[in-house]
C-alpha positions in Angstrom: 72.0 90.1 137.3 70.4 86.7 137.8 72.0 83.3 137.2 74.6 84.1 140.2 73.2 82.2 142.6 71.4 84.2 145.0 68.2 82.9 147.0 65.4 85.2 147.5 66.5 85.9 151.1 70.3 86.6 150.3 69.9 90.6 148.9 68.2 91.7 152.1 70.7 89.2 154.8 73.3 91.4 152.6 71.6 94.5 152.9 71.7 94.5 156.9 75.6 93.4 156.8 76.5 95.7 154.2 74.6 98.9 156.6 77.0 97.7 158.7 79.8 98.4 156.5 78.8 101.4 155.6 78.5 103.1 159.2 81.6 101.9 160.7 83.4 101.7 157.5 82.1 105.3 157.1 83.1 106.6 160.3 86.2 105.6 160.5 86.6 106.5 156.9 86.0 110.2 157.9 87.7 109.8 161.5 91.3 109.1 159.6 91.1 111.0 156.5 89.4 113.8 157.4 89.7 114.8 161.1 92.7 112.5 162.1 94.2 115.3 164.1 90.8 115.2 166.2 91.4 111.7 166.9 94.8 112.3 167.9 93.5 115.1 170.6 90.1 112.9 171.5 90.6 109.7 170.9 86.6 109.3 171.5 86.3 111.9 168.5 85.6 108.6 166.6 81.8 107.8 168.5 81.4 111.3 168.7 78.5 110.9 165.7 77.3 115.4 165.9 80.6 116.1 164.9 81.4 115.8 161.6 80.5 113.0 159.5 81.4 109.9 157.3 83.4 109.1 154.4 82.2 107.2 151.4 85.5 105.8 150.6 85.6 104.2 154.2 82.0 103.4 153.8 82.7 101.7 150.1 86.0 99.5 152.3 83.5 99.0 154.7 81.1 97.2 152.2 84.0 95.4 150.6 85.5 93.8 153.9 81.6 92.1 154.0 81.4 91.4 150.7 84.5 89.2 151.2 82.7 87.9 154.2 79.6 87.5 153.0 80.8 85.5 149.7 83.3 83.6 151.5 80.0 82.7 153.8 77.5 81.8 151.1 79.6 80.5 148.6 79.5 83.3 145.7 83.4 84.0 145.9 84.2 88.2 146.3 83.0 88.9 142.4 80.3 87.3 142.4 78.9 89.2 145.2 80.9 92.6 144.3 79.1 92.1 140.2 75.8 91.8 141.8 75.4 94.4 144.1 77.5 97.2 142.6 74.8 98.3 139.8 72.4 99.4 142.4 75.0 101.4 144.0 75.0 104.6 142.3 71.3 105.1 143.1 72.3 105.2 146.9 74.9 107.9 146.1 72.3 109.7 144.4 69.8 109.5 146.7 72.2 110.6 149.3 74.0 113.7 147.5 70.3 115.0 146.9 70.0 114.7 150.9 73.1 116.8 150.7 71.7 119.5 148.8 68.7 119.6 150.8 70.4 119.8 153.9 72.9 122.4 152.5 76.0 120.9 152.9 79.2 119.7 151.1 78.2 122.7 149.5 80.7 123.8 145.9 83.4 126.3 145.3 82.0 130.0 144.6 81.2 130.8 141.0 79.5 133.1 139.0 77.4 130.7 136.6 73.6 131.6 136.3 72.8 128.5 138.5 75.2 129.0 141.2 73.4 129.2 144.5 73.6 130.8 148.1 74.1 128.1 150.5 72.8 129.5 154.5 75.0 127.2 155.9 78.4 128.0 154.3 77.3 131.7 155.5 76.5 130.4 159.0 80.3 128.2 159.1 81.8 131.5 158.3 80.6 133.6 161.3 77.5 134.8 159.6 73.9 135.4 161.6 71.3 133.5 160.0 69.0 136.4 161.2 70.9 138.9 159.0 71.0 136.7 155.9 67.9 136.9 154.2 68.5 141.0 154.8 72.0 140.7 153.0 70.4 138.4 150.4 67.6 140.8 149.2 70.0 143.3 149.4 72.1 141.5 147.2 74.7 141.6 149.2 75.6 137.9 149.0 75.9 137.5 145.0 79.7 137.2 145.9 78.4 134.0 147.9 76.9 132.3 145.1 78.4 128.9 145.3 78.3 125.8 142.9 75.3 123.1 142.9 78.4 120.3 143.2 75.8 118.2 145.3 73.8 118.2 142.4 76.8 117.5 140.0 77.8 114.3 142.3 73.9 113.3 142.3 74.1 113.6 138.2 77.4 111.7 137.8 78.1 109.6 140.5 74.7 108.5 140.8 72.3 108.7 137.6 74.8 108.5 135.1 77.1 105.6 136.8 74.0 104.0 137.7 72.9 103.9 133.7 76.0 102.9 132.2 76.4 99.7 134.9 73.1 98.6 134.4 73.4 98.8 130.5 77.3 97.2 130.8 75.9 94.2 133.3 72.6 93.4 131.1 74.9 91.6 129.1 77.4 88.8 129.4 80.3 89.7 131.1 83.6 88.1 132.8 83.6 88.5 136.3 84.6 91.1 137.9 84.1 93.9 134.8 81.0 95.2 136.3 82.9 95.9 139.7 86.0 97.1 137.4 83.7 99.5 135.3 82.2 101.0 138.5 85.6 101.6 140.5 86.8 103.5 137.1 83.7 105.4 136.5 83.2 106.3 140.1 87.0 107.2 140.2 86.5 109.6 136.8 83.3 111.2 137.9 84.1 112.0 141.9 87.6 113.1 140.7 86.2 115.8 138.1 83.5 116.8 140.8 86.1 118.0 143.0 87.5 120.2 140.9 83.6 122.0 141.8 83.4 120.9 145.5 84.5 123.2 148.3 87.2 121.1 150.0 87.1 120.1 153.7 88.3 123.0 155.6 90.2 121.2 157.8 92.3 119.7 155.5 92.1 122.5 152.0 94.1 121.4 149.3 96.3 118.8 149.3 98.9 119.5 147.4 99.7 121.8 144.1 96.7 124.0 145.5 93.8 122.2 143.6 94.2 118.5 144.8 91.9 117.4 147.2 91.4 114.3 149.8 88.4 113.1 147.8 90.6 112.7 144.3 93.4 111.7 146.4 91.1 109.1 147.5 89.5 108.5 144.4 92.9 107.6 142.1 93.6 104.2 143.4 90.0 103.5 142.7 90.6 104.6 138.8 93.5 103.1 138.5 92.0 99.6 140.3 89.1 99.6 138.1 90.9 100.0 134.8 93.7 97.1 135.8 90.5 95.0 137.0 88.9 95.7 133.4 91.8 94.5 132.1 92.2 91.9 134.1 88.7 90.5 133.3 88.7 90.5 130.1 92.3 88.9 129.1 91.4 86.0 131.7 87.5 86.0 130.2 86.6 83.2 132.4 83.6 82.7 135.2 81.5 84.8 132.5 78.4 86.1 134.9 75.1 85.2 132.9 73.2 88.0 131.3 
C-alpha cells in the first residue's frame, strides 16, 4: 500500500520492533492463557523457553502495543501503520503452521477422512515408544490414530486465503482502518472454524459446553472487533489510504 508515508528504511526499523512483539508478546501470550497454573507454581515458568511455547494472540498484542509505538514515533498514527503491515501477515502464519506440520505438532482431532494422518508425536505425548511405532503402524495398528491435517487447514485459511482476500481488499482505495478491520474478522472467522479440527491444549481441554476452546475464546473479540471497526471505517469514510 504505497502513498502512506513510509521511507525505504521504515518496513525493516519495524520489522526488528515488531520481532520484538512477537516473542515477548508471544510468550506471555502462552504463559497466561495457556499454562497460567505453571506460572502460578514457577513463577520462572515464563523464561523457561523448552517448555511449551507461544501464543499468537499474545504475539498479535504484542505487535499492536509497537505498532502504537512505532506510529506514535514516526508520525503514521496506529492505522496507518496497522493498514500497512497487516496484508503481509497471513503469509507469516502460513509459513509458520507449515513449520507446524513439519515438526508434528498442534496436531488435529482424530478422524476418519481419507487424508487424516498419524502424527509420531501425539503417539509419543501419550506414553507411546517411538521404537514400537513404525511396528504398530505397518501393523495397522494405529488407523484409530489417524488425526486431522488442522496445521494444514490453519496454513490454507489463516494464511493463503486471508492473505489473498487482504491484498485484493487493500489494492484499492480504502478508509483507514478497513484493511486492519477485514483482517481481525477474517482471522477471527477462519481460526474460530479451525478449532472445531484442532486437538485442544491438554492442559486446558474444552472450555466450556465441551467443544469451546481457548483459541475461539480468544479469537471472538477479534471477530467481533473487526466487524465494529469495518463499520466504523466506512460510516466515518475519512483518511481514505491511497490505492
Amino acid at each position: 500500500m504505497p502513498g502512506l508515508g513510509w521511507k525505504l528504511d521504515d518496513p525493516g526499523d519495524f520489522l526488528f520492533y515488531a520481532m520484538l512483539g512477537v516473542i515477548i508478546g508471544g510468550r506471555l501470550g502462552y504463559t497466561f492463557f495457556y499454562s497460567f497454573d505453571s506460572l502460578v507454581e514457577d513463577p520462572l515458568f515464563m523464561f523457561k523457553i523448552n517448555q511449551g511455547g507461544m501464543s499468537f494472540h499474545g504475539g498479535f498484542l504484542g505487535v499492536m502495543a509497537v505498532s502504537w509505538w512505532y506510529g506514535r514515533k514516526k508520525g503514521f498514527g496506529f492505522w496507518g501503520v496497522t493498514d500497512f503491515i497487516v496484508p503481509m501477515v497471513p503469509l507469516g502464519l502460513m509459513f509458520g503452521r507449515i513449520g507446524n506440520f513439519i515438526g508434528g505438532e498442534l496436531w488435529g482431532r482424530h478422524s476418519d477422512v481419507s487424508w487424516a494422518m498419524i502424527f509420531p508425536n501425539a503417539l509419543e505425548y501419550q506414553g507411546w515408544k517411538s521404537e514400537s511405532l513404525y511396528q504398530l503402524y505397518l501393523a495397522g495398528a494405529l488407523n484409530d490414530e489417524a488425526r486431522h491435517p488442522s496445521q494444514l487447514y490453519q496454513a490454507a485459511l489463516e494464511g493463503l486465503a486471508l492473505f489473498i482476500i487482504l491484498w485484493l481488499f487493500s489494492s484499492k482505495q480504502r478508509p483507514r482502518a478497513a484493511v486492519s478491520g477485514l483482517f481481525l474478522l477474517g482471522y477471527g472467522i477462519f481460526r474460530s472454524v479451525v478449532e472445531q479440527f484442532r486437538e485442544p491444549d491438554e492442559q486446558l481441554s474444552y472450555i466450556a459446553f465441551d467443544w469451546l476452546t481457548m483459541g475461539q475464546l480468544l479469537s471472538m473479540p477479534m471477530l467481533i472487533a473487526g466487524g465494529i471497526l469495518l463499520w466504523w471505517a466506512y460510516k466515518n469514510g475519512n483518511g481514505k489510504n491511497p490505492a
